[in-house]
Backbone bond lengths (Angstrom), bond angles and torsions (degrees), N, CA, C in turn:
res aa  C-N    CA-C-N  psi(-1)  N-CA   C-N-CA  omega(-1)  CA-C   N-CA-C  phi
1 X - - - 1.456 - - 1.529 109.34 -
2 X 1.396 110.98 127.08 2.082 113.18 -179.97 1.968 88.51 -92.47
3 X 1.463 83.46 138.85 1.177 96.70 164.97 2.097 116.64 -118.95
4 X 1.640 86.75 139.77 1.758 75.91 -171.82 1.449 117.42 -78.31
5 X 1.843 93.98 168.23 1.293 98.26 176.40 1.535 118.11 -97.10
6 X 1.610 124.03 132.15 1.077 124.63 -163.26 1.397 107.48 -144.02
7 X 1.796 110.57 131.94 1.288 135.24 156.05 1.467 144.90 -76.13
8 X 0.868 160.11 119.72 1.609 156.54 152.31 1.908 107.47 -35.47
9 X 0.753 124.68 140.10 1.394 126.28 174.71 1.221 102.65 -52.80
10 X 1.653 114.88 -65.79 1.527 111.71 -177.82 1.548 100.45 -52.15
11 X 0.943 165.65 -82.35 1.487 165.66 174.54 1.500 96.24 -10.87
12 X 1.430 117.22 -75.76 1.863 110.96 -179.91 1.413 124.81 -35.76
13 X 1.707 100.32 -43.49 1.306 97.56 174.60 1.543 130.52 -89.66
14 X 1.126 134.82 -6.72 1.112 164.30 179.51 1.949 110.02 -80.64
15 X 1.203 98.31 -49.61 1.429 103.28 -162.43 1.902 91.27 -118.36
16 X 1.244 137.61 2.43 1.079 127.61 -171.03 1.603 127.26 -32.23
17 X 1.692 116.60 -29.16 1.443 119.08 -174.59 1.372 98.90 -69.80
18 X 1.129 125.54 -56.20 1.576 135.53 -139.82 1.649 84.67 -85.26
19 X 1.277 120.72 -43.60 1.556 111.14 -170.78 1.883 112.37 -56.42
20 X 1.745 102.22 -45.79 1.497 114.77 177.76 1.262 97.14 -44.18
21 X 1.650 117.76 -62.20 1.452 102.02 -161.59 0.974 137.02 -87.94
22 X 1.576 119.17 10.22 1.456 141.65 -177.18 1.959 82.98 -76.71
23 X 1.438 99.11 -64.84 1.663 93.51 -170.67 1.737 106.48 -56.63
24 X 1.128 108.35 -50.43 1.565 88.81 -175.75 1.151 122.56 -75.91
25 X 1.559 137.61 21.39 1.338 123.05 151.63 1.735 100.35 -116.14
26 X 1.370 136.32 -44.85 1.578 121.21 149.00 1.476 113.43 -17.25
27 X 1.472 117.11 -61.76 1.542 107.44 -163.75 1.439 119.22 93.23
28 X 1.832 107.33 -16.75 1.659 108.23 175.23 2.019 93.09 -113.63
29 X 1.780 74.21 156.30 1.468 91.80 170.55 0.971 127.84 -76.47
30 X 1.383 116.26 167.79 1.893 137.23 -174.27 1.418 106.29 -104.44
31 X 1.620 129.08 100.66 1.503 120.46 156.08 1.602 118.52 -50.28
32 X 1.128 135.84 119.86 1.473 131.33 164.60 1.486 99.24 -92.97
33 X 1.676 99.26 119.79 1.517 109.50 140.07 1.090 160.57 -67.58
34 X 1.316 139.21 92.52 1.775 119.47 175.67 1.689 98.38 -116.51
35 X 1.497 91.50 151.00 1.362 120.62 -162.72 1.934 129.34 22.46
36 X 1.717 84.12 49.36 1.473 97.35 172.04 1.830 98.42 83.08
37 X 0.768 94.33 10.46 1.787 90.22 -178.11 1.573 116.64 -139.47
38 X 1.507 124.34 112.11 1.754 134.85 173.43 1.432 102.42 -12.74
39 X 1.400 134.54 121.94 1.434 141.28 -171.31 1.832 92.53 -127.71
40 X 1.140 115.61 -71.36 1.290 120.07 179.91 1.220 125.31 -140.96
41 X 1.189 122.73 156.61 1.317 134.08 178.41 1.611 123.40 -99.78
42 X 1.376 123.20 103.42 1.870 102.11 161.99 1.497 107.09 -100.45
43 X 1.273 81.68 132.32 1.982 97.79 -176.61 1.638 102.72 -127.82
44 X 1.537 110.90 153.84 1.763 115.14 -173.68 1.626 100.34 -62.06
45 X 1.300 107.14 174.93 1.103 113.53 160.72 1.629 136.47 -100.43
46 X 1.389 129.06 135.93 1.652 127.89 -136.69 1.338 74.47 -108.98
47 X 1.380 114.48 148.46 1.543 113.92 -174.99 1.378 138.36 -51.42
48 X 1.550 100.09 -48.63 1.257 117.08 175.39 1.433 109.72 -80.74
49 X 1.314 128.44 35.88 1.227 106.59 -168.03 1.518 121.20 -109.51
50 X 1.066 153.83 70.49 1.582 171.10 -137.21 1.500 95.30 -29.62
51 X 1.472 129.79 132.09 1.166 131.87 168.54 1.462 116.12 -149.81
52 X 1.623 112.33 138.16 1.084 131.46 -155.88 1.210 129.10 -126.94
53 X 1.451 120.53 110.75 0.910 126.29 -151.82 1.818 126.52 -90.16
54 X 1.027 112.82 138.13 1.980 114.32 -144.23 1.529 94.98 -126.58
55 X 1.680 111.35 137.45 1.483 100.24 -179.05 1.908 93.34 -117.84
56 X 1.586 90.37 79.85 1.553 106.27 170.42 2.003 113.74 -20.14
57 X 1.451 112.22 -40.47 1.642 100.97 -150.62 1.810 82.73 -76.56
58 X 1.383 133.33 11.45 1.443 133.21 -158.34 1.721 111.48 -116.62
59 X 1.573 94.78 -9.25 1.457 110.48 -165.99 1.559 110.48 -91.19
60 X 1.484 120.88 109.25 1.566 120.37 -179.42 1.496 90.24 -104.22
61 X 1.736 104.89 124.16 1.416 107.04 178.43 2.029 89.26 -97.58
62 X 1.465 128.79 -18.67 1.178 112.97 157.54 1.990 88.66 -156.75
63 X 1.009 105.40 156.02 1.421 120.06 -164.86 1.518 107.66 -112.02
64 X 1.627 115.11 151.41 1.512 103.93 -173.15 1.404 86.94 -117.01
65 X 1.333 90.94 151.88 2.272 105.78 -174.03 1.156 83.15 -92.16
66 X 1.517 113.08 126.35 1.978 119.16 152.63 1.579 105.71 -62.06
67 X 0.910 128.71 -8.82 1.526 111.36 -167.49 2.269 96.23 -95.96
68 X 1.918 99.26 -52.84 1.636 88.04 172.58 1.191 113.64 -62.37
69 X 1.502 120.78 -44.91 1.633 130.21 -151.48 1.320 115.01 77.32
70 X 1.042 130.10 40.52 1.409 149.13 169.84 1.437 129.76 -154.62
71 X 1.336 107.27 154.40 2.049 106.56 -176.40 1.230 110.47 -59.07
72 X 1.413 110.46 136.00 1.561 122.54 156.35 1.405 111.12 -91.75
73 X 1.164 149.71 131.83 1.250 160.08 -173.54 1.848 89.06 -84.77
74 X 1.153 100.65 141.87 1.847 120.09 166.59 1.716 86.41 -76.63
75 X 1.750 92.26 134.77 1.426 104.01 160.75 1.503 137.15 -63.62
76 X 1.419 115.74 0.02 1.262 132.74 153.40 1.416 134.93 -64.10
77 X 1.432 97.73 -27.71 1.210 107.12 175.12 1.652 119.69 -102.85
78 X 1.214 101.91 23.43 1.582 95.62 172.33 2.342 97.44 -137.30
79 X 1.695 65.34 115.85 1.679 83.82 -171.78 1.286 112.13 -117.02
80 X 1.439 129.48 164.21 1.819 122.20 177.11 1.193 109.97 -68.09
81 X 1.392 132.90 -21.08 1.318 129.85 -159.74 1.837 97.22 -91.58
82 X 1.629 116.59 -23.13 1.402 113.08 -165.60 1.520 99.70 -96.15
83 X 1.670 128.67 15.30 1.237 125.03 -167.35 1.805 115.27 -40.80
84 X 1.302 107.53 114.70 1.596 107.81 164.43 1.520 89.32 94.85
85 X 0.974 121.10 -25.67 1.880 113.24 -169.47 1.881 110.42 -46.16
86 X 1.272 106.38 -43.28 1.182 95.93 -159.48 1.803 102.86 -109.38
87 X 1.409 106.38 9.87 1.673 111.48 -166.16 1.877 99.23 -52.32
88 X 1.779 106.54 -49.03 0.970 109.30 -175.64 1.709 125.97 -64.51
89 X 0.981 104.96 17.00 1.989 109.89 167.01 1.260 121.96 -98.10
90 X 1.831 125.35 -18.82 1.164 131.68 158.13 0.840 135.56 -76.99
């Protein structure tokens, strides 16, 4: 039986180099934990595998208006099914 390899978030983020390269010379992936529960995975890369390159410091996962001073949620993210979900972030 393989048993996986698994992190704490604080651990992922903390130790992130040494974790990458544990997987990329292992060859197996890293479960990341948050709050006791699989959040993400870093796994090596399989050769053929398409990768895309992201200029993170460019990425607003929600943006603050200088004029309110508070997040605007992307209109994508407000759906009928998420009613009220996100009221509480403004």
């Amino acid at each position: 039986m393989m048993t996986a390899t698994t992190a704490t978030a604080a651990e992922a983020r903390a130790h992130f180099a040494r974790i990458a390269t544990h997987v990329c010379e292992s060859g197996k992936p890293v479960t990341v934990m948050r709050n006791s529960k699989p959040w993400v995975t870093i796994s090596p890369i399989v050769e053929d595998s398409p990768v895309t390159s992201v200029d993170w410091s460019k990425v607003d996962m929600a943006r603050i208006d200088p004029d309110l001073g508070y997040a605007v949620l992307p209109a994508e993210w407000d759906s009928p099914e998420d009613e009220g979900l996100y009221d509480d972030l403004v």
